[in-house]
C-alpha positions, 0 to 999 in steps of 0.5 A, a space after each residue: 105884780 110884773 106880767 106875766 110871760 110864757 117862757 119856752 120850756 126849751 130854754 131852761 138851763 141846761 146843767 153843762 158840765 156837772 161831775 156826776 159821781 158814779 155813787 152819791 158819795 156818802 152813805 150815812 145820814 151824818 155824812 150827807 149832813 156834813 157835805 150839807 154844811 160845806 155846801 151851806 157858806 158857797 150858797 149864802 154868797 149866791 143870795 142876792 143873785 138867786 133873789 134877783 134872779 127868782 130862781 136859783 142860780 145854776 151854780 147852786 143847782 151844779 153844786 147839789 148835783 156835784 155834791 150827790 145830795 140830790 140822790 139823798 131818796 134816790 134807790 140805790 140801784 140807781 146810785 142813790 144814797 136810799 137814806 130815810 125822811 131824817 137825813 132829808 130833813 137835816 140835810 135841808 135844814 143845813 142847807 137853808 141856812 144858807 140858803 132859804 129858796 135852796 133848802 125849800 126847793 132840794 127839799 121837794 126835789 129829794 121827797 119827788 125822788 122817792 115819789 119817782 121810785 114808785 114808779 113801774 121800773 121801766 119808768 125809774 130806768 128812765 127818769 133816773 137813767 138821766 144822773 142829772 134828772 130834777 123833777 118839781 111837782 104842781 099840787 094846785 091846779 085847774 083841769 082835769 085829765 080826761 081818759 085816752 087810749 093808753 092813758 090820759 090826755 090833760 089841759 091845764 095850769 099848776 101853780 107854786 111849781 118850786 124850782 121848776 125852771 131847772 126840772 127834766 121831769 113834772 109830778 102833777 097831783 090831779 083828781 080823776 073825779 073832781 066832783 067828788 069826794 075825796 076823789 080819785 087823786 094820781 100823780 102824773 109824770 109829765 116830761 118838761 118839753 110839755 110844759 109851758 113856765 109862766 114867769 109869775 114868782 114876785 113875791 114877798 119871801 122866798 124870792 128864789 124858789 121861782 116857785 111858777 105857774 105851769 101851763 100844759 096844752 092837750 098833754 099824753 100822759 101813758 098810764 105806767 105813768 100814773 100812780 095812785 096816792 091811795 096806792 102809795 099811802 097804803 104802800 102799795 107803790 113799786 118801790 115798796 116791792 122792788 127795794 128793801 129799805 123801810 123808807 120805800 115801804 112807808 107812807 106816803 102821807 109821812 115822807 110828803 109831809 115832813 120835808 117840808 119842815 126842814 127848811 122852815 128850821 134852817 131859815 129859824 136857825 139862820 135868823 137866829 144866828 143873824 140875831 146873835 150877831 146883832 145882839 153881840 154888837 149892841 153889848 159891844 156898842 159901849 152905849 150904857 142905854 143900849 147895853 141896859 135895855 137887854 135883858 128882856 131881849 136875851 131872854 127872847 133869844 134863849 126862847 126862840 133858840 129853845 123853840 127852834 130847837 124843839 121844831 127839830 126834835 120833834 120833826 126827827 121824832 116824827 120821822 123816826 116814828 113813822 118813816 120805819 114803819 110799813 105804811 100797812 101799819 099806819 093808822 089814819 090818826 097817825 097819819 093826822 099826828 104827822 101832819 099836825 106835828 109838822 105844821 106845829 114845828 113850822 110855825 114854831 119856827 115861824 113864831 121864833 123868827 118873828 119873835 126875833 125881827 120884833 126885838 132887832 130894831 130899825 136897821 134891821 127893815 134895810 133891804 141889804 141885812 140877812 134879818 129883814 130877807 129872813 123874816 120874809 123866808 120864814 114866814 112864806 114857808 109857813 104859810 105853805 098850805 102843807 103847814 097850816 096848822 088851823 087845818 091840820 090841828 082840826 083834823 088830828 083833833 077830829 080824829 083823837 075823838 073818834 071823828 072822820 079827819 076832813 068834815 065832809 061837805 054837805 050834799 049838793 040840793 037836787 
């Protein structure tokens, strides 16, 4: 792995020049979906350099925003479009299969625009006051916040920050008491000139979500910039009071979870297609042999494209299911079906695209081909700890019996 490097949070790039509509520009989830598609081919040429770059280019975050995609969650008041968890996740989906570090990071950057719209208002008039505004978020992290006059002071790092080097904005989940369990857990809304990029992302697989490492030194952090997640998974947030659309009344054990299954479906969807291409050139090869020895392999593919599918329709269910409800009206086990739901249609898309590389052959291990780049993509998304499945299985499992969702540790010995 390189070294590290601190980076001057001054010298992100500055989005110049982006059109900003006044409106988003659509206002139906098949609308933003189409604008999604258009988009999708313009960011397939740019994946080669987002890989070398570790990031996305700045092109393809002026696109988003030109587009008014990234206003999909963002309340109406503002210019938003206000659309609910379903388009959020078709959207994404088309996007990544474009591009896989473009879908996976818009997908945090829409489910961070709801979280910003829970807010006190004066905060929202603030963030979003800014029609360029890009908030990324830090859910691993080291240090705690330590009570000031006002609010909150912190020192400490967050990791796997996706798109962090075009943010104006962090959202940091830290426990007020760590020792404990389950703690206290609030989301911190901290400016970008406090925060430090440390130029870290050198991975396997989703190469240009530059998903970094933050550093922050002795920050303040005002109280009206706290909000509660007990607040927000009973919908007590502001948005819930201030907007009358069910997105902002629902849980936010439901629209944190699922965004993250759109990008695994885009990716699948994206290997697919790259399958598809190599599966016609065999058959067209002319080579008996090779046109022989398909048979086991277009069965593969109809499975693969059955699964992809079925990840799909059960994320959008999943969606329509929870997303319309008051989170007042959720239930823990709902809560643990949504999250188990979600990792299961991830490593569904997982095991697609795995299923897929296993029949591709050779040729397909060459740096230069879509195959090889998106089996990588497929399989760092799913390895999200949001998507694990061990984990979220056992808790829905737990809870189906009548047990408390998380074991809870054993007491420390005096």
């Amino acid at each position: 792995m390189a070294a590290r490097e601190l980076t001057d949070p001054t010298t992100a790039p500055i989005m110049q020049h982006v059109a900003i509509k006044s409106g988003p520009g659509y206002e139906t989830l098949a609308e933003a979906v189409a604008i999604a598609r258009e988009l999708a081919p313009r960011l397939s040429q740019r994946v080669a350099e987002a890989e070398e770059l570790r990031r996305l280019p700045d092109e393809n975050v002026r696109d988003l925003l030109e587009s008014g995609l990234v206003a999909l969650e963002v309340p109406k008041r503002y210019g938003g479009a206000e659309l609910n968890l379903d388009a959020l996740i078709e959207v994404t989906a088309a996007l990544a299969e474009g591009c896989s570090s473009t879908g996976w990071v818009y997908a945090l950057w829409g489910a961070h625009m709801w979280l910003i719209g829970q807010y006190p208002q004066h905060v929202q008039d603030e963030v979003f006051g800014d029609p360029k505004t890009l908030i990324s978020s830090v859910v691993n992290v080291e240090g705690s916040p330590e009570p000031a006059e006002g609010g909150y002071r912190w020192t400490g790092r967050g990791f796997f920050s996706s798109g962090v080097d075009h943010c104006t904005w962090l959202t940091a989940s830290l426990n007020l008491k760590p020792g404990e369990w389950p703690g206290d857990i609030r989301w911190f809304l901290i400016p970008r000139s406090d925060i430090e990029i440390v130029d870290d992302w050198h991975t396997v697989g989703l190469k240009g979500t530059g998903s970094k490492t933050i550093v922050v030194k002795d920050a303040f952090i005002p109280e009206d910039r706290v909000v509660g997640f007990r607040e927000l998974s009973e919908g007590k947030g502001a948005g819930a009071e201030l907007y009358g659309s069910p997105v902002y009344r629902a849980s936010f054990d439901f629209t944190y979870t699922l965004p993250l299954g759109g990008p695994a479906v885009g990716i699948a969807r994206a290997m697919m297609r790259a399958f598809e291409a190599r599966m016609r050139q065999r058959l067209g090869s002319g080579n008996p042999r090779q046109v022989g020895g398909q048979t086991a392999t277009l069965t593969r593919m109809a499975r693969a494209g059955a699964d992809i599918d079925a990840a799909m329709a059960l994320l959008l269910e999943t969606a329509r299911k929870f997303c319309y409800i008051p989170a007042a009206e959720a239930t823990v086990l709902d809560r643990q079906q949504c999250r188990s739901y979600v990792a299961y249609a991830a490593q569904l898309c997982r095991a697609a695209s795995n299923s897929l590389f296993e029949a591709s052959g050779g040729s397909a291990i060459y740096e230069d081909k879509d195959l090889q780049r998106l089996w990588r993509d497929s399989n760092v998304a799913a390895a999200h700890m949001g998507l694990n499945w061990d984990g979220a299985a056992q808790s829905y499992g737990r809870t189906l019996v009548g047990l408390p969702p998380f074991e809870m540790p054993a007491p420390k010995s005096q």
